[in-house]
N, C-alpha and C positions, 0 to 999 in steps of 0.2 A: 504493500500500500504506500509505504513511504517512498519507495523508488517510484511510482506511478505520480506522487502530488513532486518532485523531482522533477520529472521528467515536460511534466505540464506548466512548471512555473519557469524550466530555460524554454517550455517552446512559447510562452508567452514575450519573456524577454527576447528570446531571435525575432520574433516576431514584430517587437520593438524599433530595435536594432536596423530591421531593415525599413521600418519607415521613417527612420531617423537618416537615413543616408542613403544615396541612392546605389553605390557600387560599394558590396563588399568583398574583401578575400577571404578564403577559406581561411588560411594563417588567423588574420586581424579576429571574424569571428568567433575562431579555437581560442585568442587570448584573452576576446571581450567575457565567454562565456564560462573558460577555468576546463574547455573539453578537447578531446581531440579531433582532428581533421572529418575522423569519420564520424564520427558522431553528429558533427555537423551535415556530413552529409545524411544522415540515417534521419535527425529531425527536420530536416529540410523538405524529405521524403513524405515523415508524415503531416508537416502544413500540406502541402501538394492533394493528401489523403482527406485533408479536410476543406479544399477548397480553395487554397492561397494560390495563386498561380507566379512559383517563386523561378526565376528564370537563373541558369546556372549557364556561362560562358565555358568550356575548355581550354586548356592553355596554362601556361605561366602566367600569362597574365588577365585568365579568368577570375571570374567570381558569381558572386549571387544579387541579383537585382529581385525587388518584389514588384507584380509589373499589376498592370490590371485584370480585374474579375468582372464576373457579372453581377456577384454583389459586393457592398461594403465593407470590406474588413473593418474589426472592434477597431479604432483608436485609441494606442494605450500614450495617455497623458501624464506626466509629470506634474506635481505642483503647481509652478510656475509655467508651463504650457498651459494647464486649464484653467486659472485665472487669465493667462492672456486672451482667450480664446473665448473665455465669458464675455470678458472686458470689451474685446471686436467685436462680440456678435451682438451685445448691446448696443453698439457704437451704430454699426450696419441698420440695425433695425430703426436706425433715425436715420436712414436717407445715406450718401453720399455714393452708393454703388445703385446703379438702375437695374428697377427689377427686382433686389435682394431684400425690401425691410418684411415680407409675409414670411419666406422661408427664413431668416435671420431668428427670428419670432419663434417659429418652431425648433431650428435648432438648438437657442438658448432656452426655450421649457424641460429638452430633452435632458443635455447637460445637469442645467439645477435641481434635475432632480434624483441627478446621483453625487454631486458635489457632496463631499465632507464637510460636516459642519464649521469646518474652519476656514475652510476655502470658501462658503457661501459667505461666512462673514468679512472676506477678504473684498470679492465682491460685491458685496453690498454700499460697504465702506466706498471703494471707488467710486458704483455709478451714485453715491447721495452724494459725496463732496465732493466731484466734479460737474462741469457743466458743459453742455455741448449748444452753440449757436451755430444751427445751419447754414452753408454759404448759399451764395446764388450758381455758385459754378456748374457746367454741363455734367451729369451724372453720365456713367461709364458702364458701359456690358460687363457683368462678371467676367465672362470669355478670352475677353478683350483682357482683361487683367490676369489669369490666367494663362494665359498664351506667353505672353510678355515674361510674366514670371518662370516659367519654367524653360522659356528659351534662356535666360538669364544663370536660369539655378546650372541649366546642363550644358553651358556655356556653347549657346546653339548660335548662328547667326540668324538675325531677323530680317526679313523682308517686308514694309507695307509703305502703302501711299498714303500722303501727308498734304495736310491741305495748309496752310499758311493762314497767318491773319489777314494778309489783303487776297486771301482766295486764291493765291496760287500752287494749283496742284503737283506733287512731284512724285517719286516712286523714292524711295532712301533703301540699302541694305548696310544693314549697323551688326556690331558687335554690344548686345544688351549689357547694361553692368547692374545698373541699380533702380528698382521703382520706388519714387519719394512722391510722399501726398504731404501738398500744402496747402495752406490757407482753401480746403476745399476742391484743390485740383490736384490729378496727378499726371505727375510726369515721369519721362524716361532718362535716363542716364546713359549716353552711350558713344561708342568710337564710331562716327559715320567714315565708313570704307571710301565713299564716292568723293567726301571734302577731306579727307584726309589727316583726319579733325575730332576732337570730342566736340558733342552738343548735344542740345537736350530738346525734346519734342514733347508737346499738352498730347496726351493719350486722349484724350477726347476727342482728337484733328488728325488721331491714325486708322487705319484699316490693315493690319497686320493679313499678311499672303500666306498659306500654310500650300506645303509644309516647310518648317522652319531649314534653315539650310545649315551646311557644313559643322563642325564641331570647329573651336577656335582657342588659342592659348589667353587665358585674358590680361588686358595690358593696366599698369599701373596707372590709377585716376591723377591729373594735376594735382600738386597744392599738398601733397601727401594725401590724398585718400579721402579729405572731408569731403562725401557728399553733402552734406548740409551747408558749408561754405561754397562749394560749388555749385548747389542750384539757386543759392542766395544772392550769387553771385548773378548767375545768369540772367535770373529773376528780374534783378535793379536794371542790368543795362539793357534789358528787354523792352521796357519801359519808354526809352531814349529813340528819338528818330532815326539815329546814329549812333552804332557801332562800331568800336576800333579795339584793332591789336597793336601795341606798342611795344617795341625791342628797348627795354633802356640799359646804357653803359654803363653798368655800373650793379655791386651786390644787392640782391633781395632786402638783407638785412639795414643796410645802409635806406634805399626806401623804403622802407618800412619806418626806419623813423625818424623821418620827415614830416612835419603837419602838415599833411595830408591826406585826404579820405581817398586812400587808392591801393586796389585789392591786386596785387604782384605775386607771381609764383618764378621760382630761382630757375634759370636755364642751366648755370654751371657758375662758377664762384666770381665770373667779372658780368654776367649779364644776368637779367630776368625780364618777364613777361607781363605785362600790363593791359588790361581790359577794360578800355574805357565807352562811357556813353554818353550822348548831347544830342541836343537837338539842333547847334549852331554849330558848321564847320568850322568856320574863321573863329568862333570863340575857342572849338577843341584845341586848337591850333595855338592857340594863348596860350592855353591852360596848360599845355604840355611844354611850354616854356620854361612854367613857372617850376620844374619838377628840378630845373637848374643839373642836369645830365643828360650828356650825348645821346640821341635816341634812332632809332629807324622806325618809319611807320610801313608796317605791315599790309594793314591793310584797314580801311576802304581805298584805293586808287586815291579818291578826290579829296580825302584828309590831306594825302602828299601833297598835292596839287596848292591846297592851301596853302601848307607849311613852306612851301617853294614861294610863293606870291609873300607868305609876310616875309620871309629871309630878304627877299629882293628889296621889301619897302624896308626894312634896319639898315639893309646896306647901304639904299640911297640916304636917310636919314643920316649915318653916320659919315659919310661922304658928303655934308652938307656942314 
């Protein structure tokens, strides 16, 4: 009897295990679970006998993926997953995914009502003393986010057409990195392959192509990594009639502190990167003056153009 409740509580935990990650090795799960290779294969065996449709590669550099069923496997939750998991589906059932606040509704009655009384009083605490004011932003297809996420998690390339704020349409294929909801909208985070370039696209303005393409190595975000500095960023000079990248001569560190409200990420230890926005060219063109170091404008074109026209009029100034 005891080897039988044994046996059912590591194939609970494998079971775990592989919805926690998506590729495992034999090895990894013989050390997660304290058993041998075979063993692993023997309870892999009987999820399969029970329904799991657990997918096992050959090779050295095989393993076990748990893939899709016709029905729902249990979700086994940790603590702190099922409070998060209350916390979003509460969240959900007030709007911001379209589509999602009836079932959101159902799923969290299911939940609470296996929650621990410790963890219901976790969540409860939450949803009383916070508060949620709905935005006006365009709600989003579950699918749609979904999609996005998982090409992301399996570092898949993405393909969809994107429509712009002044309505112009385009097709984009990105290397996904990260989905961020702000102030009510979400966006994407990602390497676009065609501009050669990170940039961020409102998921609300995409149409994602399936099926997702290639597998890809993922590349390190500017700035070290902050997403949240990074869509903050983007955000601000999104705002601006005009966008600019500015080369300036000179360390990170050094502007940085400068008073200055200007967001720079290091190229290599004599230059960095500068992302500015305006709505007056000839004033960006000042402004970048005023930064008092060597610079090269990147790009828009007609920034240069500026910054050429005021050089000519100092020159003549000071020739006078």
């Amino acid at each position: 009897m005891m080897g039988m409740l044994d046996t059912s509580a590591r194939l609970l935990k494998l079971l775990s295990l592989l919805q926690a990650h998506r590729d495992w090795s034999g090895p990894e799960l013989s050390s997660r679970l304290g058993v041998s290779t075979r063993t692993i294969r023997n309870d892999v065996e009987r999820l399969r006998s029970l329904g799991y449709p657990v997918h096992a590669t050959p090779g050295v550099a095989g393993g076990y993926r748990l893939g899709a069923g016709a029905a729902l496997p249990p979700l086994l939750l940790d603590d702190e997953e099922a409070v998060a998991v209350a916390v979003g589906l509460g969240r959900a059932a007030g709007g911001g995914v379209e589509g999602i606040e009836e079932s959101s509704v159902r799923a969290l009655a299911k939940l609470e009502q296996v929650l621990p009384s410790r963890l219901r009083r976790r969540v409860n605490a939450l949803n009383t003393y916070t508060i949620q004011i709905p935005g006006e932003a365009p709600a989003v297809p579950p699918d749609v986010l979904t999609t996005i996420a998982n090409a992301a998690r399996d570092h898949e390339r993405l393909r969809f057409d994107y429509t712009a704020h002044e309505g112009e349409r385009s097709r984009r294929d990105v290397e996904p990195y990260r989905l961020v909801h702000r102030r009510g909208r979400w966006y994407l985070v990602c390497y676009d392959l065609g501009r050669n370039d990170w940039r961020m696209f409102r998921v609300d303005r995409m149409s994602p192509r399936t099926p997702a393409g290639p597998r890809f190595t993922p590349r390190e975000l500017p700035g070290g990594g902050d997403v949240a500095a990074y869509v903050e960023r983007a955000v601000s000079t999104a705002m601006w009639r005009y966008r600019a990248r500015v080369l300036l001569h000179a360390p990170a560190e050094q502007v940085r502190a400068l008073p200055l409200s200007l967001e720079v990420e290091p190229v290599d230890e004599h230059t960095c990167l500068a992302h500015l926005g305006g709505d007056d060219l000839n004033g960006m063109a000042v402004w970048i003056g005023f930064i008092g170091v060597d610079f090269e404008v990147l790009d828009p074109p007609e920034l240069a153009e500026h910054v050429l026209r005021l050089s000519e009029r100092y020159r003549r100034a000071a020739g006078r």
